[in-house]
C-alpha positions, 0 to 999 in steps of 0.5 A: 857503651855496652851493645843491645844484641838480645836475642830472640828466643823461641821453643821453634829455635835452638840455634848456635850461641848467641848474645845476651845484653847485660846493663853494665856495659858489657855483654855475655855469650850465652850457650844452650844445651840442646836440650834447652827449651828457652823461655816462652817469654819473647821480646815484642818482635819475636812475639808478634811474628813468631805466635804460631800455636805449634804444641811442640817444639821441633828438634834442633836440626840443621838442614842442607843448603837450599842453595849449594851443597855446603855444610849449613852449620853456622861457626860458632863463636867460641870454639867447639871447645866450649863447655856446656856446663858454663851458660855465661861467658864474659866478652869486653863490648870494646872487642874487635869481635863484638861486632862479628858476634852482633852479625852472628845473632839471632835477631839480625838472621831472624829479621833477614827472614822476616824481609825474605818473607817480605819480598815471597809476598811482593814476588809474581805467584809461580814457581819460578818467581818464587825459586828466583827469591831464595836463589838471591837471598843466600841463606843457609836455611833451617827447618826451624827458619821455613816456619819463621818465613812462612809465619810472617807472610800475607799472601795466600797466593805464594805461601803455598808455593813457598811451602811446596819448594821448601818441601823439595829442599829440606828434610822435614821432622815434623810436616803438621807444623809448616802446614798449620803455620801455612794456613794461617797465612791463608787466615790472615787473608781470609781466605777460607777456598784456600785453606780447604784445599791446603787441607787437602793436599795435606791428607793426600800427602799422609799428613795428620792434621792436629787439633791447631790445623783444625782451629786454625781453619775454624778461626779463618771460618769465622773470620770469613764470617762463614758459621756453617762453615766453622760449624762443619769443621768443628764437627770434624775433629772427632773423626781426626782424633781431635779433641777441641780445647777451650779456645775453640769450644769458645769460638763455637758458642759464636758459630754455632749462636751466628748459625741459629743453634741456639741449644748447641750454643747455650749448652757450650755456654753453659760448660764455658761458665762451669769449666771457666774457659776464655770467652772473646768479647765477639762471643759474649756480642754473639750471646747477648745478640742470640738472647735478644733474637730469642727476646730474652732480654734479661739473659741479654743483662745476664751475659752482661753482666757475666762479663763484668765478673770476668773483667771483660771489656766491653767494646763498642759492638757489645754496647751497640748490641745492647742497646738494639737488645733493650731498644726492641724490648721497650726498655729505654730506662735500661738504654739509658743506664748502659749507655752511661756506663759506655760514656763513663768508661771512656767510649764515644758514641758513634752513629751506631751506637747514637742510631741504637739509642734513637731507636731504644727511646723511639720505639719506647716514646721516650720523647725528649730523651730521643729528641736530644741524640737526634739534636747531638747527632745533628751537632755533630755532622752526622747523617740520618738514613731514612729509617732513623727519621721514620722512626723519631717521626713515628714517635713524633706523632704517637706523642703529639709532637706535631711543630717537631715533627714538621721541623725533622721532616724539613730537615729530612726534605733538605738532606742530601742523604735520604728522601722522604719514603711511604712511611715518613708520609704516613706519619705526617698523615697521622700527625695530621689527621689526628690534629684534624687538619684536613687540608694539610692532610690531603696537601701530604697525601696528594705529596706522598702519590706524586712522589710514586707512593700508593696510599697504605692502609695505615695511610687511609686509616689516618684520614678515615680519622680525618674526616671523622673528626672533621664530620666530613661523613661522605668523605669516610665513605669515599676514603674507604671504597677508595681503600677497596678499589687499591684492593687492600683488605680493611684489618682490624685496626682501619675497622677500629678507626670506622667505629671510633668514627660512627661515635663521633657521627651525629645519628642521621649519617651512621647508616652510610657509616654501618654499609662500610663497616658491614662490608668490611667485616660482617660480624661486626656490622650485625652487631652496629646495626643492632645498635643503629637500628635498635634491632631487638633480642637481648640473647641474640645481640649477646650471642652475636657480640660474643662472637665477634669478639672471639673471632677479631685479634687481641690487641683490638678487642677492647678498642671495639668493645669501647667503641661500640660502649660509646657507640651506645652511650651516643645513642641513649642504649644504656642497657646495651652499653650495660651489657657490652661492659658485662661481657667485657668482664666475662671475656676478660677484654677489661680487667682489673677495673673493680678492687677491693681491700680491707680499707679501700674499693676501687673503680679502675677507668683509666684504660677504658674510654668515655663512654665506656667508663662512664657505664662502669661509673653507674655499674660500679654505684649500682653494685654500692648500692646493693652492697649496702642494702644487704648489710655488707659493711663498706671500708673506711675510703672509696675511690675511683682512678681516672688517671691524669694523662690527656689525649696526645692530641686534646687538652681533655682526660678522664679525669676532667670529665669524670669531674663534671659527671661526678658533680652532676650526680652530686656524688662526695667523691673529690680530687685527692690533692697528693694522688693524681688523678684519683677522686675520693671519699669516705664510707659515712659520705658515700653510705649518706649519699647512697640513701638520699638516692634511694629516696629520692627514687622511691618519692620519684615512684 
């Protein structure tokens, strides 16, 4: 049987003859030229230990023994008499001399090396331990050899030792090399302090640094997770003569993305598309993650997507890191399908990428979707931390979800992981209040003060809404100087909350109610105590409303334009709710609420309240009706969108309501069977209606 002595070549070697397997049963010594540069193609032990990036081999040399002052030329094999014109030379695997010749190949010296490597790591970090190693290991050492050495160490505290005594020893061609193959032992242990010094005793002993010592450092930078610093050394090159290639300018898209130049990296991106360069998945992770903080999150798909073009895999960090990027945007639907494609293409999820999800589908009230990761998380052992059941509790009482958000709080209560925070109590509040459950309501907040929470704003807002419910007015009262005396300033929400509330409080209670709206914002007290008190001035009470509105935030003015409609439509001010809706139009607080088309005028009401809607009804009917009398021809179908959803915590919607209302006008509009929500009728029912109102009217006069 033929002898397995293949050897491992590399462009840092050019040793002695050495052995080439052959598959029929016999072996052939192969001689090398030394010109000959073999083939970057090693066998999997050369190629793990010998990648050091160096761009030029360095020349066949033979160096002086560390050891002794012998000639460290190895014999050769053949005699000196062989010709280097013949590459093969046949040798029976039966030979005596097979096995002198297996000794005398590369790969039985290159793993001594790599267990002299082994024992540099083990050794104590001085001069002495290190000298004591070599001195025991009999080798005749080749430049090429150090390289090998230092390449497959792992401690950066004797590399550099081992580096400075091999200086002593031998005569070195090329000093750049065994410095770069020396820092990348000080990258392998992420050791960013001592590559930096190393960097510097190089310059000082007149060494250049090449464009591999700068990567090299750069990588470990990153490695490190130290951006600025990758940053800093980048920046360096230049001054070096260094020009980066691909690889690194690659590696700078994620420096330079980690340390918030967005433009410096988009812009390397974007030469990186143009120039195809090589692009790691920590950098397109790096992308998707910078277009998400930047909430561009179809350039988070596009990155994505670009990866699939240039058949990068996805690992789990990408997908974790898109579902975070689709979570903050609000698209659960896009969660969904990237998740799937995680699962098809054969990954598992983790708590991660499970805790991404649940966020997604929280965030976005995605209810039974998030429901069922919580549940398959629970199936499988893993533990929520406080936030993730903040946020499925959240959801829970956005949506109404109260018997699942009562059970997810027990479960929290019974983990051995997380407790129960300011914010889980605030949801079970919520929950709470929002069912009308005053009891459990005060049994949660007098829990959440005996667990050393302060009440929030978002606390008392909720029993604010509470008490409303329950008409417990005094009880409003004392909740909101309760909010004063914590020293916590009423927003524009808790103010939204105490006008939801005068609409529900019967007429004889509203002026406590208006004392603590006016306390909590003077503007809007004014305009309450026109309505409460039936102050008069139409051109002051416009002028005033328009003033609050333009002084409170955007996403509030339409609950206080709504409000304050039901607030009037409570208090039979017809023409002031008339008014507020008009100025809701005019300061585009409502929009879209009238269209019109060829075929088909509609009213819009489902983004308004009851009262506000209800006033939009009769404007609506008023300008038909004008419509009709100066001769404007009316379309074939006329319809008013309600939309069919309820009240997450009432069995009522519009739509029930505007049903009731619109028979008690005995108006023609009737559910339409195949659109949900909607109510319709036809131009020659509406125009006959019309007319039976106008004379109704006249006959009344």
């Amino acid at each position: 049987m033929a002898y397995n002595l293949c050897s491992s070549p590399s462009s840092l070697f050019h040793d002695p003859p050495f052995i080439s397997c052959s598959s029929s049963r016999k072996f052939l010594l192969r001689n090398f030229p030394s010109s000959f540069q073999p083939s970057a193609s090693l066998t999997s032990q050369s190629k793990t230990s010998l990648h050091v990036s160096l761009q030029e081999p360095i020349p066949e040399q033979l160096a002086p023994d560390v050891n002794s002052e012998e000639d460290a030329n190895f014999e050769d094999p053949v005699g000196k008499s062989s010709s280097s014109s013949k590459s093969y030379i046949w040798v029976n695997p039966r030979s005596p001399k097979a096995k002198q010749l297996l000794k005398k190949s590369y790969d039985s010296r290159y793993n001594s090396l790599v267990k002299l490597a082994q024992s540099l790591d083990s050794c104590n970090p001085t001069e002495q331990d290190v000298s004591e190693v070599f001195v025991g290991s009999g080798h005749r050492f080749l430049e090429q050899d150090v390289v090998v050495v230092i390449n497959n160490m792992m401690n950066s505290e004797t590399a550099p030792l081992v580096h400075k005594y091999f200086k002593g020893k031998i005569r070195v061609t090329r000093e750049v090399i065994l410095y770069n193959v020396t820092l990348k032992v000080f990258r392998k242990c992420r050791d960013l302090d001592g590559a930096e010094k190393l960097f510097d005793e190089m310059l000082e002993s007149g060494v250049k640094p090449d464009n591999v010592t700068f990567s090299t450092i750069i990588s470990c930078a990153r490695m490190c997770s130290l951006p600025n610093k990758a940053v800093e050394w980048f920046e360096k090159m230049p001054a070096f003569g260094c020009v980066p290639d691909d690889v690194t300018y690659s590696a700078m898209i994620d420096a330079y993305g980690r340390t918030g130049n967005i433009d410096m990296a988009l812009k390397l991106y974007d030469r990186a598309r143009t120039e195809k360069w090589r692009i790691d998945t920590v950098t397109f992770s790096t992308l998707i993650r910078m277009y998400g903080m930047a909430e561009n999150y179809d350039g988070c798909l596009n990155v994505y997507e670009e990866m699939k073009v240039l058949d990068v895999k996805p690992n789990m960090v990408i997908y974790k890191t898109l579902l975070d990027a689709m979570g903050r945007a609000k698209r659960p639907w896009q969660a969904k399908t990237i998740y799937k494609e995680m699962t098809n293409n054969g990954f598992s999820p983790n708590f991660a990428t499970y805790a991404a999800l649940l966020r997604a589908y929280g965030r976005a009230r995605y209810s039974e979707d998030a429901l069922i990761v919580y549940k398959e998380m629970k199936e499988k052992g893993m533990f929520l931390n406080t936030n993730l059941y903040n946020t499925i509790l959240s959801m829970c009482a956005d949506v109404g979800y109260t018997d699942e958000a009562f059970k997810i709080f027990e479960d929290m209560r019974s983990s051995a992981t997380c407790s129960p925070d300011s914010w889980t109590f605030s949801s079970l509040i919520t929950i709470y209040s929002c069912s009308g459950n005053v009891s459990e309501a005060e049994r949660m907040l007098n829990e959440m003060i005996e667990s050393g929470f302060e009440p929030t704003i978002f606390v008392l807002t909720s029993l604010v809404q509470c008490y409303g419910k329950a008409k417990r007015t005094d009880d409003v009262v004392k909740t909101f100087n309760q909010l004063l005396d914590l020293g916590i300033i009423p927003d524009g929400r808790f103010c939204g909350c105490l006008l939801n509330v005068m609409t529900q409080t019967p007429k004889e209670e509203l002026g406590k109610l208006t004392d603590c709206v006016e306390k909590a914002n003077p503007k809007l007290g004014s305009v309450v105590r026109y309505l409460v008190e039936g102050l008069e001035g139409d051109g002051e009470f416009r002028k005033e409303a328009a003033e609050l509105f333009n002084s409170i935030n955007g996403e509030v003015k339409k609950a206080f334009c709504n409000s304050l409609i039901d607030l009037c439509v409570n208090t039979n001010l017809m023409d002031r709710a008339g008014e507020l809706l008009d100025l809701g139009l005019t300061l585009e607080i409502y929009t879209d609420v009238q269209s019109r088309s060829q075929t088909q005028w509609s009213l819009h009401v489902k983004s308004l309240s009851l009262g506000a809607g209800l006033t939009a009804l009769h404007v609506w009917i008023n300008d038909l009706s004008k419509a009709l009398e100066s001769g404007e021809d009316l379309p074939p179908l006329l319809g008013i969108n309600t939309g069919h959803g309820k009240h997450k915590y009432s069995d009522k919607g519009l739509a029930s309501i505007f049903e009731s209302h619109l028979k008690e006008l005995n108006a023609p509009f009737h559910e339409a069977p195949d659109k949900a929500g909607w109510f319709l009728t036809t131009q020659e029912a509406l125009k006959s209606w019309l007319e039976s109102r106008v004379s109704s009217e006249l006959v009344a006069a």
